[in-house]
FIKOLZA-1660 file (N, C-alpha, C; in steps of 0.1 Angstrom, whole numbers, plus 5000, padded with zeros to 4 digits):
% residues 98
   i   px   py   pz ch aa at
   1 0737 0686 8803  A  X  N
   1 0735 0700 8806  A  X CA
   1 0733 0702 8821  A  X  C
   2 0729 0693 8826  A  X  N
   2 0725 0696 8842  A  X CA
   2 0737 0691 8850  A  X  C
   3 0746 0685 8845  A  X  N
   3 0754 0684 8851  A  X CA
   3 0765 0698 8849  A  X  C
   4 0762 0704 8841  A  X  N
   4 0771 0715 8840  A  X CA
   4 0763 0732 8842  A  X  C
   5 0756 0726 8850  A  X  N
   5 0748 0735 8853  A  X CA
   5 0753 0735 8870  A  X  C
   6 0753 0723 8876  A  X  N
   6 0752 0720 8887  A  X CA
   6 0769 0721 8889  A  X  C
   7 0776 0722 8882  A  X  N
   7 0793 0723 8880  A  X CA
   7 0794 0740 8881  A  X  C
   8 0785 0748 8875  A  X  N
   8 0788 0760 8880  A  X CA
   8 0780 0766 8886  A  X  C
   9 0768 0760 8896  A  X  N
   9 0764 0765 8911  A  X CA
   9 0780 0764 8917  A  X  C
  10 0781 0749 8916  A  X  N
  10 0794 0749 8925  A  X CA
  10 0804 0756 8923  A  X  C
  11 0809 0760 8913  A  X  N
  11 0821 0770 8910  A  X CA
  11 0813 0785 8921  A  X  C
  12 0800 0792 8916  A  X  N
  12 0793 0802 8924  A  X CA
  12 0794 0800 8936  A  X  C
  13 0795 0792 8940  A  X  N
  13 0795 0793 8954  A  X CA
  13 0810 0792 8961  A  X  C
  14 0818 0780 8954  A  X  N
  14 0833 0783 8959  A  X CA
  14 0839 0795 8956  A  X  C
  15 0830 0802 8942  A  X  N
  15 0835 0817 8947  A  X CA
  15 0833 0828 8952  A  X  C
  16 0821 0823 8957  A  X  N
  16 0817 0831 8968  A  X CA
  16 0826 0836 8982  A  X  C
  17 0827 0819 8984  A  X  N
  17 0838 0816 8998  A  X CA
  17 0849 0824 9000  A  X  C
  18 0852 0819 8984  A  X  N
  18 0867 0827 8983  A  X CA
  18 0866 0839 8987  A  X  C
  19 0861 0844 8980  A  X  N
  19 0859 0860 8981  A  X CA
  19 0854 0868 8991  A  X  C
  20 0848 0858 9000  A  X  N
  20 0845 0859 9014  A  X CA
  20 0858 0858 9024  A  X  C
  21 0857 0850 9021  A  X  N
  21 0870 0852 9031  A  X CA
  21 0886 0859 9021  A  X  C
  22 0884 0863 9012  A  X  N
  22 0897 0874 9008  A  X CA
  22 0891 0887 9016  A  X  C
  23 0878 0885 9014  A  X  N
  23 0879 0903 9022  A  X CA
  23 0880 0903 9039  A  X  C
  24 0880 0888 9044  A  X  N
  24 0882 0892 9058  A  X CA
  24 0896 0889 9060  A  X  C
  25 0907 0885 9049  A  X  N
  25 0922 0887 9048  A  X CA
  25 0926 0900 9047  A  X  C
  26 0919 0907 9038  A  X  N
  26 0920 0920 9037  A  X CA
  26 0918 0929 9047  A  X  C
  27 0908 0925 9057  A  X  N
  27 0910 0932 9068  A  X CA
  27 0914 0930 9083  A  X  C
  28 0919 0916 9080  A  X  N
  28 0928 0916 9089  A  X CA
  28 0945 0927 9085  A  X  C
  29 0950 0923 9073  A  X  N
  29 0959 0928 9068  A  X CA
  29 0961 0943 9071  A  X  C
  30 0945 0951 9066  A  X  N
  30 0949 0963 9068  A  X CA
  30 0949 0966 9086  A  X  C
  31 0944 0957 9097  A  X  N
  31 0942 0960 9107  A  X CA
  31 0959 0958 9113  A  X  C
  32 0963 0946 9109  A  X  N
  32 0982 0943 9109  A  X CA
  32 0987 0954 9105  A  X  C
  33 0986 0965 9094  A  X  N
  33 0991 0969 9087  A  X CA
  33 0995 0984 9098  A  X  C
  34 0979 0986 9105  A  X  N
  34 0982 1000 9113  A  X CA
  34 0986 0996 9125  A  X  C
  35 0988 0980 9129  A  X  N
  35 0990 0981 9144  A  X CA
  35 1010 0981 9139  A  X  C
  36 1015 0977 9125  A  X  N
  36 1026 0978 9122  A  X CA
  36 1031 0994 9121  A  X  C
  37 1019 1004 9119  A  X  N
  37 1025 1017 9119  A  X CA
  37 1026 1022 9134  A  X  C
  38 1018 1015 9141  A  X  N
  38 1021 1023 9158  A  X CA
  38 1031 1015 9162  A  X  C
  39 1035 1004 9158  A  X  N
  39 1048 0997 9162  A  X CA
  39 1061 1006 9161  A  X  C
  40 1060 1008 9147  A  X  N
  40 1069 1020 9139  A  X CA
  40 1072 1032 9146  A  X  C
  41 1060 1037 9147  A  X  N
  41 1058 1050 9158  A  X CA
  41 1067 1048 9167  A  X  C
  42 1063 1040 9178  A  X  N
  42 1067 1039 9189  A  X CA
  42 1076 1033 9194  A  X  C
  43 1087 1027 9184  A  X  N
  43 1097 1021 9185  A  X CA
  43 1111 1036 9182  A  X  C
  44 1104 1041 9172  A  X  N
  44 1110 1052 9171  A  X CA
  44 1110 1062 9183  A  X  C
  45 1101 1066 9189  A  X  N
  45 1100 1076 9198  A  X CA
  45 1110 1069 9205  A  X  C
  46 1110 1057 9209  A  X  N
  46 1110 1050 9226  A  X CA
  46 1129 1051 9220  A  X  C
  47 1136 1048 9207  A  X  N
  47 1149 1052 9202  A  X CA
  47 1150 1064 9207  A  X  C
  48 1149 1072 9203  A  X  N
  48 1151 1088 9203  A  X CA
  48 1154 1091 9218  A  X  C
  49 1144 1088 9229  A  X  N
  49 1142 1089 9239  A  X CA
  49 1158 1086 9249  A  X  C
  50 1159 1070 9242  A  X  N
  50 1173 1061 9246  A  X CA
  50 1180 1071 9245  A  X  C
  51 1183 1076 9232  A  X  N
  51 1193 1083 9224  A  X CA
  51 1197 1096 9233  A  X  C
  52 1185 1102 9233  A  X  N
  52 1186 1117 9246  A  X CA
  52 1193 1114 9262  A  X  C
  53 1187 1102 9262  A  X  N
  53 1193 1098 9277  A  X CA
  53 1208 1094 9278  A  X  C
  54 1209 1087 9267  A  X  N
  54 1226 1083 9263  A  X CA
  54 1232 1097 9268  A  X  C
  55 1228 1104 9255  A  X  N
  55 1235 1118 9254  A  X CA
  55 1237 1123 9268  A  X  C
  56 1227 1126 9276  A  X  N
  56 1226 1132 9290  A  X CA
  56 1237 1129 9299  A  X  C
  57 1235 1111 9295  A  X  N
  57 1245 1104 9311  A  X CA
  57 1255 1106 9303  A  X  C
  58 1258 1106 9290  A  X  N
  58 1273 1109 9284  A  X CA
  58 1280 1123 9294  A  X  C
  59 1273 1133 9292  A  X  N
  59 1273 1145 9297  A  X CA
  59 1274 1145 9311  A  X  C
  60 1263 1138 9315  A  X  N
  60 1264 1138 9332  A  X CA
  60 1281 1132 9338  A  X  C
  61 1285 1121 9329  A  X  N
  61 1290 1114 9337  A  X CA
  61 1309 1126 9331  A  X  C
  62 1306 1128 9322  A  X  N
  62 1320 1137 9319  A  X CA
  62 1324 1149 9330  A  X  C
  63 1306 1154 9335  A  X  N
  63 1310 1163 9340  A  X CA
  63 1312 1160 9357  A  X  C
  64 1307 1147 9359  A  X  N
  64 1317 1142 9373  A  X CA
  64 1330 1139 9374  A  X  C
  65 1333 1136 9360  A  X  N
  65 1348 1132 9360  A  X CA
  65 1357 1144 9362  A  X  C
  66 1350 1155 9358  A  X  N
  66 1356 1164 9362  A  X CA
  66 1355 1171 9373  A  X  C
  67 1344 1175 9377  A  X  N
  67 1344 1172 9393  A  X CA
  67 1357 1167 9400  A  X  C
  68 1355 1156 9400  A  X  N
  68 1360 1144 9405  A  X CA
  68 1377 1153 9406  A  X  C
  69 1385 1153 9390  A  X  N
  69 1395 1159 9388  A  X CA
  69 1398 1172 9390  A  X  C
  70 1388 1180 9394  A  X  N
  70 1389 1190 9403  A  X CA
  70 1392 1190 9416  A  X  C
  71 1385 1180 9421  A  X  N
  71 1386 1181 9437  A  X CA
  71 1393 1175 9443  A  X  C
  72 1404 1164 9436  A  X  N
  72 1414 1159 9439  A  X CA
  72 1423 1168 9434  A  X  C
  73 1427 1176 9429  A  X  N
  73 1433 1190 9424  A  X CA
  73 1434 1198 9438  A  X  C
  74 1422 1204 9442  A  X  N
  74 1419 1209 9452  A  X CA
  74 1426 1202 9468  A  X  C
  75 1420 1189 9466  A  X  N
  75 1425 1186 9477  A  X CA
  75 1440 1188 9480  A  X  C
  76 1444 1181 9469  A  X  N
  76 1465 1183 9467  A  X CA
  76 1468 1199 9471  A  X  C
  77 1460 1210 9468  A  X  N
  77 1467 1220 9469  A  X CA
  77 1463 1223 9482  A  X  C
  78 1453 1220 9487  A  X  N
  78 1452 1224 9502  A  X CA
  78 1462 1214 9510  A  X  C
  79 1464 1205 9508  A  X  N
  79 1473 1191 9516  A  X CA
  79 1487 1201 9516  A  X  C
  80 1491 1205 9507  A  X  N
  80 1502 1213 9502  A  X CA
  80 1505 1223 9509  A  X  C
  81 1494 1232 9508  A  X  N
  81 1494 1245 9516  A  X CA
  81 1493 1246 9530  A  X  C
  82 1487 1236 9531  A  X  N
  82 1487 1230 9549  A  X CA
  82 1502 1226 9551  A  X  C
  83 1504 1217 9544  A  X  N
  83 1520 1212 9554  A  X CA
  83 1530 1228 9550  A  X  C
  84 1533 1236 9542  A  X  N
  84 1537 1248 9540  A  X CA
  84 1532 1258 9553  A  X  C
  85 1523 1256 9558  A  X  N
  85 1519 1267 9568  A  X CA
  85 1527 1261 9577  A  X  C
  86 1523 1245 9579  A  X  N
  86 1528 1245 9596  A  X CA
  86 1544 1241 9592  A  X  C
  87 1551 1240 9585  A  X  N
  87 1566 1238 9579  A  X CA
  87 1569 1258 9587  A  X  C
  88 1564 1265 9580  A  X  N
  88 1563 1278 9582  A  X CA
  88 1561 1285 9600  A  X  C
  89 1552 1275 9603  A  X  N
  89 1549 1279 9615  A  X CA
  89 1559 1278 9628  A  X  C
  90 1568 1265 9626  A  X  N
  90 1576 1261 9641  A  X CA
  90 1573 1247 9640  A  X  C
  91 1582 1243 9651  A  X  N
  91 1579 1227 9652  A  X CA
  91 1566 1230 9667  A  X  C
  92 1566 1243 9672  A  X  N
  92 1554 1237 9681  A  X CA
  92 1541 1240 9677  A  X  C
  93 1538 1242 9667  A  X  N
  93 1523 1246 9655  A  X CA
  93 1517 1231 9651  A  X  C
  94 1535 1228 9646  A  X  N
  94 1535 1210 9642  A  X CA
  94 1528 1202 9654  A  X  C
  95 1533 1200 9665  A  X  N
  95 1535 1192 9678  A  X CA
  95 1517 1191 9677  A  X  C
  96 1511 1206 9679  A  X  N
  96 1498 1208 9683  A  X CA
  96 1489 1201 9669  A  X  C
  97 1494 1201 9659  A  X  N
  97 1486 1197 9646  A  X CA
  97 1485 1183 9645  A  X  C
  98 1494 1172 9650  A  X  N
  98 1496 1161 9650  A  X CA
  98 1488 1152 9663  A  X  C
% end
């Protein structure tokens, strides 16, 4: 009898332990659990953010290209209109332009 008495102190107390330390698993877990939702959070935001800036320089950079193909447009038609003027003007307009 005393030995099965002494068989379940010991069981009482290893289940103590346990149970002790399940609730400080538990709170680690739930502590993991919310630094996992600011992870979430903030992985998301910090996406979205990427995503707007993609979009922007997408934008930005289309609208240099066109620039760009504007002003070589431009230039050709002034290059153009220039040699048309002094073609127009005489060879001594030329002489002086050169």
């Amino acid at each position: 009898m005393e030995e099965l008495q002494q068989r379940r102190a010991e069981l009482l107390v290893s289940t103590r332990e346990e149970e002790a330390e399940r609730a400080r698993v538990a709170q680690d877990l739930a502590a993991l659990q919310r630094r996992l939702g600011q992870l979430d959070a903030s992985i998301e935001r910090k996406r979205a953010g990427r995503e707007a800036l993609e979009r922007v320089i997408s934008q930005a950079q289309a609208a240099l290209d066109k620039l760009a193909e504007s002003s070589g447009l431009c230039l050709a038609v002034t290059r153009r209109n220039a040699q048309e003027a002094l073609a127009l003007a005489g060879p001594d307009l030329r002489d002086a332009a050169a």
